[in-house]
N, C-alpha and C positions, 0 to 999 in steps of 0.2 A: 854475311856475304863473304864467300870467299876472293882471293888475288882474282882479276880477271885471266880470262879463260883463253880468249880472241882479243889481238890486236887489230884496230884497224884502222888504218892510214890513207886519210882522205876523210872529211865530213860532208861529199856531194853526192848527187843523188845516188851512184852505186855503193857509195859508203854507209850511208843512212839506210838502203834498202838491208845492205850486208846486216848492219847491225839489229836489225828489229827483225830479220828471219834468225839469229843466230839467238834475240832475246827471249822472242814467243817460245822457242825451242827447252829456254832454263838453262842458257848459257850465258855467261858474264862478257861481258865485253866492254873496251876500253876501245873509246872512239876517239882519235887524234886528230884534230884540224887545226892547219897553221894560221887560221886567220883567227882574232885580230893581228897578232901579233907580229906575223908577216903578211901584208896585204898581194894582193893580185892586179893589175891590169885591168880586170874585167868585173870582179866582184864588187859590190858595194857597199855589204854587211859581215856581220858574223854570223850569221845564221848556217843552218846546215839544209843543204840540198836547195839553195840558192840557183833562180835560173839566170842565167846572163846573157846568155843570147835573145831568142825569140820567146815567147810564153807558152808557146803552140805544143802539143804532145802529137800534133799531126792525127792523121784519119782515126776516127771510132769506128770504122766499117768494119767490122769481123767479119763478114765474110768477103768483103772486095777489095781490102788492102790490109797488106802481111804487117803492117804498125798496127794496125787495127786488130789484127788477128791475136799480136802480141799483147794488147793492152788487156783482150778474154783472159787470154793465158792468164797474164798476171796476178788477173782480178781474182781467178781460180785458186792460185795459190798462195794467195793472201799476202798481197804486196801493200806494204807501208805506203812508197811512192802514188801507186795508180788509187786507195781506196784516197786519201787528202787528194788527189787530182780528180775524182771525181764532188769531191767536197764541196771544192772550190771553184768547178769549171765556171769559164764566165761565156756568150755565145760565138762562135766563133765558123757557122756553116757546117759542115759534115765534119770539123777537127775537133777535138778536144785542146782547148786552150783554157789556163789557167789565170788567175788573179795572183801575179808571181808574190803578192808581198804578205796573202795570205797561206797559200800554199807553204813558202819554205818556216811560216811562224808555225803552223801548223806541223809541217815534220818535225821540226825542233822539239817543240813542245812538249810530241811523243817519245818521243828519243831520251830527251832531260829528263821526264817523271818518271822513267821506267826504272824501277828498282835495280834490276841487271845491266843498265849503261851507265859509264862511265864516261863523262867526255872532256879530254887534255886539251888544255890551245899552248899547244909549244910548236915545235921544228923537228921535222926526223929528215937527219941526211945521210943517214945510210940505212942500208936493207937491215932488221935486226936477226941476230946470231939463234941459232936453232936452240940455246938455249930462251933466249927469250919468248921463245912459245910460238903457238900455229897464228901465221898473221897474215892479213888481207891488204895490199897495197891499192887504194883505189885515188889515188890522187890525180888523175883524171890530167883534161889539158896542159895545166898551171901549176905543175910535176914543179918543186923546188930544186935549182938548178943544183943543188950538191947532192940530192938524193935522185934526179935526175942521171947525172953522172957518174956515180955506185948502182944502179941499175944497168948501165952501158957498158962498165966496167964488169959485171959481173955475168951481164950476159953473153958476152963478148959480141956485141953487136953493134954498127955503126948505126947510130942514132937518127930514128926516123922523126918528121917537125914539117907541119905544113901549118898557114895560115887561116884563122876562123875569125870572120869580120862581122862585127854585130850593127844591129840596124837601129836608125832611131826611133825616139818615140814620139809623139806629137799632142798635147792637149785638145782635148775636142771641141771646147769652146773658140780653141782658133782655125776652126774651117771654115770656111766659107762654104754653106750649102744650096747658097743661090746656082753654084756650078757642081758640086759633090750632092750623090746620090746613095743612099743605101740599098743593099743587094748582094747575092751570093749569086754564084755561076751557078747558072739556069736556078733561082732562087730555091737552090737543094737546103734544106734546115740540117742541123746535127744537133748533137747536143745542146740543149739550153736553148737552141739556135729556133729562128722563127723564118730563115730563106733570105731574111734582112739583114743579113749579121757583119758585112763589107761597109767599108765607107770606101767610095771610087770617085776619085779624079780623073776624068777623062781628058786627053791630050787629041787635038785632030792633027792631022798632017805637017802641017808647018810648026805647029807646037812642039812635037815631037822629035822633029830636025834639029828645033832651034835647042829644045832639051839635052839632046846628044851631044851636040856640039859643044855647049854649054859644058857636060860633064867631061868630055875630053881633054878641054882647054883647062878644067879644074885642077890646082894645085894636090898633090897628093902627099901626105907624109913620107917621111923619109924612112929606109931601112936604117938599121943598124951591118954593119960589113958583116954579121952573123949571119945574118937574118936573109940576106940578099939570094943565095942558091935555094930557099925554102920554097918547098911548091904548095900551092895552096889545093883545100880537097871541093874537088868537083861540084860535090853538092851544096857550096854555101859558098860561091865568085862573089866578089865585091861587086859593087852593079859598074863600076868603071871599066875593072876588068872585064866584064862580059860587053861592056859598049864597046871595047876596042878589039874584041873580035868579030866585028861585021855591025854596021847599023844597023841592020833587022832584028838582031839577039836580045835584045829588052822585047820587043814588040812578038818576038816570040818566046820566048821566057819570061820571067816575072812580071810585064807590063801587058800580057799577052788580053786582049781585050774579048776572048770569045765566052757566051752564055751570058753576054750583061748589055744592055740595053740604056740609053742614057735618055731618062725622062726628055728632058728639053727638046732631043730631035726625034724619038722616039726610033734612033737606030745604034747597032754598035759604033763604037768611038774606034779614030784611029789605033789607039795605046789605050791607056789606064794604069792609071797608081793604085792598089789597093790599100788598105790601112783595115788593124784587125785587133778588135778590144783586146785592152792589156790589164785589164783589172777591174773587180766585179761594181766599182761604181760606173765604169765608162765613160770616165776624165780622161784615160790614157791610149789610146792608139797608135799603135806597131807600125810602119813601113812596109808590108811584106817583100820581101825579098831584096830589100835596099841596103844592106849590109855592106859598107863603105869602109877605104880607108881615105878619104877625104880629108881635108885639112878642119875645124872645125869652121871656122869664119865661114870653107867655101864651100859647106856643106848648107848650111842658111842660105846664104846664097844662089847657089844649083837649086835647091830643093824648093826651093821659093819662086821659082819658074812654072811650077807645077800649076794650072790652073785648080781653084780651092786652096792652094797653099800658100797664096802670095803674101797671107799674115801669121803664118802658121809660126807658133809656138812651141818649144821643143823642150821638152821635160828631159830627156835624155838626145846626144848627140852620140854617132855611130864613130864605131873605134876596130882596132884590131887585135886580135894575141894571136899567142904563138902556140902549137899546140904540139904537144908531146905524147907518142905512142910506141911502145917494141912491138918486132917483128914477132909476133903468137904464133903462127905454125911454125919458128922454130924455137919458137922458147918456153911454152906451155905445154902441157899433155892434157887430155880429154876431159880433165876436170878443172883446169885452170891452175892446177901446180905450175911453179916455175921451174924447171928442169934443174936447173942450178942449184937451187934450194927449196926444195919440195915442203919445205915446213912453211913456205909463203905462195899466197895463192895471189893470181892479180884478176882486178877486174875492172868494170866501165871503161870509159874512154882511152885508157892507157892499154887497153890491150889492141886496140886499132878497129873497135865498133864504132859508130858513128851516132848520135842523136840523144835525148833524153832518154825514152824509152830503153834506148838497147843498150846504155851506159846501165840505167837501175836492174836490168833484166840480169845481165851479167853479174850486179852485185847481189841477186837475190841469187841465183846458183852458188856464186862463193858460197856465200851461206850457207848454204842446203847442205853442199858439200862437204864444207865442216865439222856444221850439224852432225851426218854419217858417221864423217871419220870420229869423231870425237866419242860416237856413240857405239864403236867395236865396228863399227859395218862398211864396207866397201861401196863408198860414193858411184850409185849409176846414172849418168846422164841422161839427158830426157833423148828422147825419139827423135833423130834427125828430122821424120817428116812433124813435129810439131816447131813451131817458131823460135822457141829456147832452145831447141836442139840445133838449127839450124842455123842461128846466129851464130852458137857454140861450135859447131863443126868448123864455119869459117872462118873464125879467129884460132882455131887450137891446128889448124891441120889442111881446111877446104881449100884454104886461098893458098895458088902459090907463092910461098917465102921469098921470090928472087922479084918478084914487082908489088907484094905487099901495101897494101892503102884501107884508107879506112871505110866503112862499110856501114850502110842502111842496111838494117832488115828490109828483103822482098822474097819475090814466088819463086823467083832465078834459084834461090840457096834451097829451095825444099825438094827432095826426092821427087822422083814423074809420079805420076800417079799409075797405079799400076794395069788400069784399065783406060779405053778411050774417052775422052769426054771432048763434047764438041767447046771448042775455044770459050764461049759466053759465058758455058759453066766452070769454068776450070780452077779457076780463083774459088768457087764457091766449095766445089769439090775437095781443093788442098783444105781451108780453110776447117770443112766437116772432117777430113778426115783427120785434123792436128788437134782437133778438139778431142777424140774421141780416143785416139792415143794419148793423148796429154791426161783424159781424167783414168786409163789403164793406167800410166807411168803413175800417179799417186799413188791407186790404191793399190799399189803394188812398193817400189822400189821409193818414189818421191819423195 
């Protein structure tokens, strides 16, 4: 075996994906993750492609949601990350959620036996020199702050950092299901799933109140004086934060009770809590969308209001980090080079994508792109109108540079369709037609 080929910095899910499209390929590569060695905030192992927030990969709908649409893609071009997530899904309604502690043993695993990877647990704090070879920075939220900082420096960019609050988890033996019922909105099944796949706490009116209130008056951790101007990203508010802008924002957001039906009275509940299997025995249960920064004590506390919860059990309690990403349409080109230093490509969450999925999706492009270069050929990016492309377009170019934030894949980012279609099909329509480009783009350029 020769020196490795590819450097790659980050062992999270776009890193892990980077290195096993860059290994099937018969390129060597040396995978660097700072943990154990330097821990994180949020992680709790050494493993690689560890999930630390939610378990959820979000919708399987390929054709009615653009997550969904992306996870076809992937599964097409033979992604490390999505075929262990299909593995391992555990039920979860119409998402694909995973059994997180299977899953990241699982990529590891493959990753470690693979003849062609190599994997360092040290510290890189700066970008390395063009002599040190073509390299992949994918160190995602929990960017080490000196390598952090040689990135800002080098981009010459003022440092983007918003806040991602994770949710807790709950043991299922401490429910109380005298009052907790299982169910999915309007009992839709997904994978694994059978339409049961929720456990829901229902709250009536005055519960609800008293709940809000309750989380209002709750102690919240403190910033650091860093930390203080950081704006956090829209699609993952702390649930306190969403309480304090309007009392109704739970009850229409994450607590939102519509398509579910509460045995007992046999009508909708004011609210509801949901909770969503977190591992394939179904000891563990998620909060959805309760990602807190709470103090811990007065997280027990609040959350133990919840009718069903009043003995609940908490395997993990909900926290926060900080999350680090550069401005990509001005500091990438159309294949993820970094303008600065085109011998280093970035990808996942540090390029200012947003989600599990569209972190690994970006590190399976690094890859690809590599891949190319390495092989004489000039790297083509996929089709704006498929899901890779589109995610891609928005981070290297689509989004404007001057209010820059970070980004879900959706149907917003894909080209119109070039004919009419009436609204119902439309999703279904992008969907065919990204597919259909996507399997051109292989057999052609991919």
């Amino acid at each position: 075996m020769t020196a490795p080929r590819v450097t790659i910095i980050g062992g999270g899910l776009a890193g892990s994906e980077a290195a096993w499209q860059l290994a099937r390929a018969g390129i060597a590569v040396r995978l660097v993750e700072m943990r154990p060695v330097v821990p994180t905030p949020a992680h709790k192992t050494d493993r690689l492609a560890e999930l630390v927030c939610s378990n959820s990969f979000r919708s399987d709908d390929t054709f009615g949601n653009a997550v969904g649409l992306l996870h076809e893609e992937m599964r097409r071009l033979g992604s490390l990350v999505m075929a262990m997530g299909d593995r391992h899904k555990v039920p979860a309604g119409s998402a694909l959620a995973v059994d997180r502690e299977a899953f990241s043993q699982a990529v590891s695993e493959a990753l470690l036996n693979h003849p062609l990877v190599t994997v360092e647990r040290r510290v890189v704090e700066r970008l390395p020199s063009q002599d040190e070879g073509p390299t992949i920075v994918a160190t995602g939220p929990l960017t080490h702050t000196a390598l952090a900082e040689d990135i800002r420096r080098r981009g010459g960019e003022r440092e983007l950092a918003f806040f991602d609050a994770i949710a807790p988890i709950v043991y299922r033996d401490s429910i109380d299901f005298s009052k907790a019922w299982m169910q999915s909105r309007w009992d839709e099944a997904g994978p694994g799933g059978t339409g049961s796949d929720y456990i829901n706490c229902p709250l009536e009116r005055d519960e609800y109140e008293a709940f809000v209130d309750a989380l209002l008056a709750a102690e919240k951790a403190e910033f650091r004086d860093w930390e203080r101007e950081t704006p956090y990203f829209e699609g993952c508010l702390p649930i306190e934060v969403m309480a304090e802008r309007g009392r109704d924002t739970l009850r229409f957001g994450p607590m939102k009770p519509v398509g579910l039906t509460d045995p007992r009275t046999g009508k909708r509940p004011w609210a509801v809590v949901q909770l969503r299997q977190d591992n394939a025995l179904g000891t563990l249960w998620n909060m959805v969308g309760f990602q807190t920064k709470l103090k811990h004590g007065e997280q027990v506390r609040v959350f133990r209001t919840i009718p069903g919860l009043e003995g609940a059990e908490f395997a993990r309690l909900g926290g926060l980090h900080r999350n680090t990403f550069i401005n990509g349409p001005r500091l990438l080109d159309r294949t993820l080079r970094f303008k600065p230093m085109p011998w280093i490509r970035f990808a996942g969450q540090i390029t200012g994508c947003e989600g599990y999925v569209e972190s690994a999706a970006l590190g399976l492009l690094a890859g690809r792109f590599w891949t190319a270069e390495l092989a004489g050929r000039e790297p083509v990016p996929p089709p704006a109108e498929t899901a890779h492309g589109a995610l891609l377009a928005h981070v290297t170019g689509g989004a404007r540079a001057d209010s820059y934030q970070p980004m879900n894949v959706n149907f917003g980012l894909f080209p119109p369709l070039e004919a009419a279609v009436p609204k119902a099909g439309r999703k279904r329509a992008l969907a065919e037609r990204a597919l259909r480009v996507l399997d051109q783009w292989i057999a052609t350029a991919g």
